[in-house]
C-alpha positions in Angstrom: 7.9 -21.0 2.7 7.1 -23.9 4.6 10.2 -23.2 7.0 8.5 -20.5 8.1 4.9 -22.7 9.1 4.6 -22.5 12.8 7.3 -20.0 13.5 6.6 -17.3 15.9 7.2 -13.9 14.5 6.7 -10.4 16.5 6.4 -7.5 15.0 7.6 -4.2 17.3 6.2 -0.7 16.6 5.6 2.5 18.7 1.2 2.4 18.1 -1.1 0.2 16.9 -2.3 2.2 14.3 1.6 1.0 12.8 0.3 -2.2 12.6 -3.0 -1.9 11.3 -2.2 0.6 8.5 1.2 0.3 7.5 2.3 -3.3 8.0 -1.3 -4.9 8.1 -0.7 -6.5 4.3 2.2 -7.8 5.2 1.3 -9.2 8.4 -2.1 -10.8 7.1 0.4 -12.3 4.2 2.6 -13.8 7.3 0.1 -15.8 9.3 -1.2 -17.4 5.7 2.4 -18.5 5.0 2.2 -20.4 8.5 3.3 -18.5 11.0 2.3 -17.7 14.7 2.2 -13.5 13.9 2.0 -11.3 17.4 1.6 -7.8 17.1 3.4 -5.7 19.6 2.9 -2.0 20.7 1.5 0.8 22.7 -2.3 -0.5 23.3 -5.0 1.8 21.4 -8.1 1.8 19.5 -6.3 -0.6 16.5 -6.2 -3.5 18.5 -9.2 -5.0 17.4 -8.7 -4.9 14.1 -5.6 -7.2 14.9 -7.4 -9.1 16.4 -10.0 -9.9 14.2 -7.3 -10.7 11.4 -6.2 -13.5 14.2 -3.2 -11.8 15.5 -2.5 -11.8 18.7 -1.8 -8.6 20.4 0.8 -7.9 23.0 0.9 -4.5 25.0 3.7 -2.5 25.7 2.9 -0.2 28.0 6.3 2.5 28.3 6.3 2.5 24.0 5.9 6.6 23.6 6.3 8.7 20.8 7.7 11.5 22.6 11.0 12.6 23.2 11.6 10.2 26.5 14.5 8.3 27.4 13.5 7.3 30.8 9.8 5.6 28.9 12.4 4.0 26.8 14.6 2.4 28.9 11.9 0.7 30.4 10.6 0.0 27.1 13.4 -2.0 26.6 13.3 -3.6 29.9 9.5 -4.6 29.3 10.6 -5.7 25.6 13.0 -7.9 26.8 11.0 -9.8 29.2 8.8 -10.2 27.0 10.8 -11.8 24.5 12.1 -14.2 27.2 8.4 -15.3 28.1 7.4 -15.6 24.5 10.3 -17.3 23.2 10.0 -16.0 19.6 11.7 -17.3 16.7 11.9 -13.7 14.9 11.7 -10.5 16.6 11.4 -7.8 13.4 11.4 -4.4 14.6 10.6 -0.9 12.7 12.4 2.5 13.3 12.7 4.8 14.5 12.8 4.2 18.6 11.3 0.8 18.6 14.3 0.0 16.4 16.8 0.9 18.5 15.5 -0.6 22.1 13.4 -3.1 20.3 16.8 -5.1 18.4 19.1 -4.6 21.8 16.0 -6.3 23.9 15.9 -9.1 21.1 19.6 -9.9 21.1 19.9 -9.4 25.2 16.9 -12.2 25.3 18.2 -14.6 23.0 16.2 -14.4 20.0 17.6 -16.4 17.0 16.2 -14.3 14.9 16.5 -10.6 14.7 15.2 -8.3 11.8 14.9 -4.4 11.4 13.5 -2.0 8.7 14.9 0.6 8.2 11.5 3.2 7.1 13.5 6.1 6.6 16.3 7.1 8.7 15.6 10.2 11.2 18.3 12.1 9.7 19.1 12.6 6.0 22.3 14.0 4.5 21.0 17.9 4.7 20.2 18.0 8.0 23.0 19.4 10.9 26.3 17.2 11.6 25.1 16.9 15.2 21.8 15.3 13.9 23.4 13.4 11.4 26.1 11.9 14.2 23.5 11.0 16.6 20.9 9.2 14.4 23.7 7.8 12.6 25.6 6.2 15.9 22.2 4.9 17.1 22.0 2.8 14.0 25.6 1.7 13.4 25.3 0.7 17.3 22.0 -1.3 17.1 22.4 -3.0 13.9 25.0 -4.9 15.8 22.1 -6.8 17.6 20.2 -7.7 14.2 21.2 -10.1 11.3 19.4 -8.3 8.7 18.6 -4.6 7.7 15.6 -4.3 5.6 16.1 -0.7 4.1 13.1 0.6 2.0 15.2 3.3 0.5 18.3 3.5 -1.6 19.4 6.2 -0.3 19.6 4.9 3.2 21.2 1.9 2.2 24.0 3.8 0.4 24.3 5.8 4.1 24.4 2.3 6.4 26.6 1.1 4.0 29.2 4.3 4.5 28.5 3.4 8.2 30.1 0.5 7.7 27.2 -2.0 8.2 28.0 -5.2 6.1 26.6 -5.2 2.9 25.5 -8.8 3.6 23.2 -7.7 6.3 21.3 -4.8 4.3 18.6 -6.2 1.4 16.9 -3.0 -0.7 13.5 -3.8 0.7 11.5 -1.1 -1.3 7.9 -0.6 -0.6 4.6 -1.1 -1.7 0.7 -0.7 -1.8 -2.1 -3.2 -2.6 -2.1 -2.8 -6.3 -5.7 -4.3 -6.6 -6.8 -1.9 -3.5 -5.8 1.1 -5.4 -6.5 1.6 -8.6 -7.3 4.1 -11.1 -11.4 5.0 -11.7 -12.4 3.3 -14.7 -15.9 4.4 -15.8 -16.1 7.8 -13.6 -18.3 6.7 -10.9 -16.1 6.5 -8.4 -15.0 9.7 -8.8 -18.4 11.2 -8.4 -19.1 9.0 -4.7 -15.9 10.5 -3.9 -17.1 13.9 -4.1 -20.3 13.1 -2.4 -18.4 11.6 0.3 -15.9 14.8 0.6 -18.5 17.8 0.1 -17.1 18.9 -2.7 -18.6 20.4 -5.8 -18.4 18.1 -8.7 -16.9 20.6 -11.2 -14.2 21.4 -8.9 -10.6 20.9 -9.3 -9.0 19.1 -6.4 -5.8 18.9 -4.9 -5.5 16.2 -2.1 -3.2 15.4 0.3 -2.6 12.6 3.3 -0.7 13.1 6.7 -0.6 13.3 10.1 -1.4 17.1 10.9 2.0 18.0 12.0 4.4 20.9 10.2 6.8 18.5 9.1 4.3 17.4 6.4 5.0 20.4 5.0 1.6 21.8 5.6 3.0 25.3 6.4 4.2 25.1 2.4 0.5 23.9 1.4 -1.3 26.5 3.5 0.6 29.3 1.6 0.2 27.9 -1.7 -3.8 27.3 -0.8 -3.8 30.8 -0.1 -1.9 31.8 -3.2 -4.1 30.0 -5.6 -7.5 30.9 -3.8 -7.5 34.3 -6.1 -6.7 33.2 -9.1 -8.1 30.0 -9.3 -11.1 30.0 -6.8 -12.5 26.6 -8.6 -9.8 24.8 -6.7 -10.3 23.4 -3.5 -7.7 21.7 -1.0 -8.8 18.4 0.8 -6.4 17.4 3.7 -6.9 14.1 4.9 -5.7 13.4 8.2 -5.8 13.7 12.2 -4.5 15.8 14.8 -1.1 14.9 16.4 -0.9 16.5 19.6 1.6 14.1 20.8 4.2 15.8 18.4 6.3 18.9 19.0 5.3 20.2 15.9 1.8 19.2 15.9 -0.5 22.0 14.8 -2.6 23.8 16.7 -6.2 24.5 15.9 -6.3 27.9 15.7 -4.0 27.4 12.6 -5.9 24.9 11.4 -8.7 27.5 11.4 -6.4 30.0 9.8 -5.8 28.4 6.8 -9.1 27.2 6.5 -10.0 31.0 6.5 -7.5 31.8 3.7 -7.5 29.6 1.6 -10.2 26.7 0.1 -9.3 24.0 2.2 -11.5 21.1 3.2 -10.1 19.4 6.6 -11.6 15.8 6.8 -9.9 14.2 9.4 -8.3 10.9 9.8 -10.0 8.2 7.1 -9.6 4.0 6.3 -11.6 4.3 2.8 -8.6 6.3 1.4 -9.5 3.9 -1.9 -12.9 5.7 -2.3 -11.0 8.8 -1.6 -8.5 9.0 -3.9 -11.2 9.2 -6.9 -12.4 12.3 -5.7 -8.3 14.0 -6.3 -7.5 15.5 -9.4 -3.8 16.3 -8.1 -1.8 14.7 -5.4 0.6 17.1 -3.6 3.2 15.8 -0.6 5.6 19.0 0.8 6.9 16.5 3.4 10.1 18.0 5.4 11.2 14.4 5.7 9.9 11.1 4.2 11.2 7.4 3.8 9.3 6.1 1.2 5.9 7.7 1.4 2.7 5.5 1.7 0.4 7.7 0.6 2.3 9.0 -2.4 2.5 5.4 -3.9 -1.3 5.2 -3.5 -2.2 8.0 -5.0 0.6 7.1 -7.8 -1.6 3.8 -7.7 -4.5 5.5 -8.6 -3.9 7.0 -11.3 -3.4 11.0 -9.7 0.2 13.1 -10.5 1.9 13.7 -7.5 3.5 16.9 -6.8 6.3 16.1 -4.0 9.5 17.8 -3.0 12.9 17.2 -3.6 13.5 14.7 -1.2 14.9 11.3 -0.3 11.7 8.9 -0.3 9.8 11.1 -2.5 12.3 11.0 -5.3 11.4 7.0 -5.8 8.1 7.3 -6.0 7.8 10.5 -8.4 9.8 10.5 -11.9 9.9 14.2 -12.2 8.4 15.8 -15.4 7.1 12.1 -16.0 4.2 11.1 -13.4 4.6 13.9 -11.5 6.6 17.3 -10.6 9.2 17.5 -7.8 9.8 21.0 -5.9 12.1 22.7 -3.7 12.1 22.0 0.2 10.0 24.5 2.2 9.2 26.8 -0.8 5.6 27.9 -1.0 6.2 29.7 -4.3 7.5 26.7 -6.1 4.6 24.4 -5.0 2.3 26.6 -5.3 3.5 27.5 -9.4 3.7 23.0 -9.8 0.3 23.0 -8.3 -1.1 25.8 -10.9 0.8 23.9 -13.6 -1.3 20.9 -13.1 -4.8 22.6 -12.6 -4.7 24.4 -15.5 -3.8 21.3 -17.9 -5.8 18.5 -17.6 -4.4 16.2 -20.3 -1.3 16.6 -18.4 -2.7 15.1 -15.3 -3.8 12.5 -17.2 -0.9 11.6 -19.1 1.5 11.8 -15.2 -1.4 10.0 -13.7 -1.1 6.7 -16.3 2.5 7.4 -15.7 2.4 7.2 -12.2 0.2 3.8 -12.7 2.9 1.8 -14.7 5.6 3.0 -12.3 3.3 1.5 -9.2 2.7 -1.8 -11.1 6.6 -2.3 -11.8 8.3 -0.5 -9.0 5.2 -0.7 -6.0 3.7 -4.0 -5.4 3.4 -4.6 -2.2 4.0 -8.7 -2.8 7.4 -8.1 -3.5 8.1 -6.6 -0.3 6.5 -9.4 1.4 8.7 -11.6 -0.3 11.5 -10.3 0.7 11.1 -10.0 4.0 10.2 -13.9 3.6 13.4 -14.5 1.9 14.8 -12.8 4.6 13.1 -14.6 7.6 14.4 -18.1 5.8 17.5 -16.5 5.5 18.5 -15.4 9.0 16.6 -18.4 10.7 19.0 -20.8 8.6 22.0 -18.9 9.7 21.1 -18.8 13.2 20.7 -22.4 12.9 24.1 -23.1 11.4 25.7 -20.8 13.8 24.0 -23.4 17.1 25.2 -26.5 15.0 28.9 -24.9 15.0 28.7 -23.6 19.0 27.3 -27.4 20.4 30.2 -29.8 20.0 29.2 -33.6 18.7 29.3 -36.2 21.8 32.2 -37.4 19.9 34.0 -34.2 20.3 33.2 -33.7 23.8 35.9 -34.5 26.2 35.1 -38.4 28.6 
């Protein structure tokens, strides 16, 4: 890509954990292909991680994750001076708030360049008109500012598409893990260190799951069916990896936490990077997300070699093939998840045989190189448009008038 080499790219997001965790692949892959990469977000404890890849970091200070119009407006005022100090050649920003303010504060500054994906839309076809309306106007209305939509689901891109967003702007970005990264355990070891590492007895059976500890990960469902199984099947044990969210509405409180810790076998590990000397130590993978774009940690468990048990939903319906390398359930129904879950304890060649499933469909369907070429593709793409479209706009000296 060597009309990339030397551009500057910045990235927008809400945190810095954004950066590091979910887009640090494909940001690393960016600076070796040439280009000046800048990271730009709330400020937090991620930063130096950035850093030590070599990307610069940029603050922005009003970025909040809350429900807060007046932090955004000024988010968008801080965004766009920004953008006119830095003068970047792409501004690529990531849903859902940074998306909206982030493109309008790109295109008000100038920036040739302007790219957006599209993680999952905040509203999905079952949720109320007035929902639907909203998100859906906020999109249409902001993807006016960008010159390409980068949607990692189909689903979504079938929805923009009704919204009448050209076709020409959207590209099916997909998503993807670090295929070498995760991968399943070969000899057994790893599977052993990964019990060490969680506290859990090596006969065990283990069902794992990875989220932010908030009640639209479904967690309500989990706790239920933990509770369920903890009679019948008191070899199984529950590992939730992931940390507190109090910045959420829905975040949960600790005397919950507590509760179902109580009632049923559940081991609460808190937030982890080593998720590849984790996922060894899972027999089952289980996702009741409420609401999901294309889930992260599904594909690397899927990566791994695990079955995933997921719900019905858009996001996790592309990463589990239902019956095949995994089981989908109903939305918010403990009984369901709770019968998939016994299903899958109590037959182990049928984790095995969904979990070598699960590892094809990552290798064909979730390599993360292919979404960084994409998005390359893309960058060449809009760059050479934006350049064609300044040729047209600056008349020849011939043309211009003596």
């Amino acid at each position: 890509m060597s009309g990339l080499a030397g551009k500057r790219l910045l990235h927008v997001t809400t945190v810095d954990m954004s950066l590091v965790l979910l887009l640090g692949p494909q940001l690393r892959a960016f600076a070796d292909a040439g280009m000046e990469v800048v990271g730009v977000s709330a400020p937090g404890p991620f930063v130096p991680q950035l850093e030590a890849w070599g990307i610069r970091h940029e603050p922005l200070r009003h970025a909040t994750r809350s429900a807060a119009v007046g932090h955004d407006i000024m988010a968008l005022a801080e965004l766009w001076r920004l953008f006119r100090r830095l003068r970047p050649d792409i501004v690529h920003t990531h849903n859902p708030k940074p998306g909206i303010y982030g493109r309008v504060a790109a295109r008000a500054a100038g920036v040739p360049g302007v790219v957006n994906t599209v993680h999952g839309l905040y509203a999905s076809p079952e949720d109320p008109r007035s929902l639907r309306a909203v998100v859906y106007g906020l999109e249409r209305a902001a993807s006016m500012c960008s010159a390409a939509e980068l949607v990692q689901n189909p689903e979504d891109l079938e929805v923009l598409a009704r919204l009448r967003i050209p076709r020409e702007k959207l590209v099916l970005l997909g998503n993807g893990v670090d295929l070498q990264r995760f991968s399943p355990d070969g000899d057994g070891d790893a599977r052993v260190r990964a019990r060490r590492l969680l506290g859990i007895d090596a006969n065990a059976v283990v069902v794992g799951t990875v989220g932010r500890l908030v009640w639209q990960k479904g967690f309500r469902e989990l706790f239920a069916a933990a509770e369920r199984l903890r009679s019948t099947h008191p070899d199984v044990v529950f590992a939730v990896v992931g940390g507190a969210d109090p910045d959420k509405a829905d975040g949960i409180p600790l005397s919950e936490l507590d509760a179902a810790r109580r009632h049923g076998n559940i081991v609460f590990t808190g937030s982890r990077n080593d998720m590849e000397d984790v996922y060894p130590g899972f027999d089952v993978f289980v996702l009741p997300s409420h609401r999901e774009g294309f889930p992260r940690s599904a594909m690397e468990a899927a990566a791994s070699g695990l079955p995933v048990i997921a719900t019905d939903i858009r996001g996790c319906r592309q990463v589990v093939s239902h019956g095949q390398s995994g089981l989908l359930v109903p939305l918010k129904d403990p009984v369901r998840l709770a019968t998939a879950i016994e299903r899958l304890v109590d037959d182990a060649e049928l984790r095995r045989r969904m979990g070598t499933a699960g590892r094809r469909k990552a290798e064909v369907e979730f390599d993360d190189r292919a979404v960084v070429s994409k998005t390359l593709e893309a960058y060449e793409r809009v760059l050479t448009t934006a350049t064609s479209s300044r040729r047209r706009r600056i008349p020849s000296r011939a043309d211009r008038p003596s």
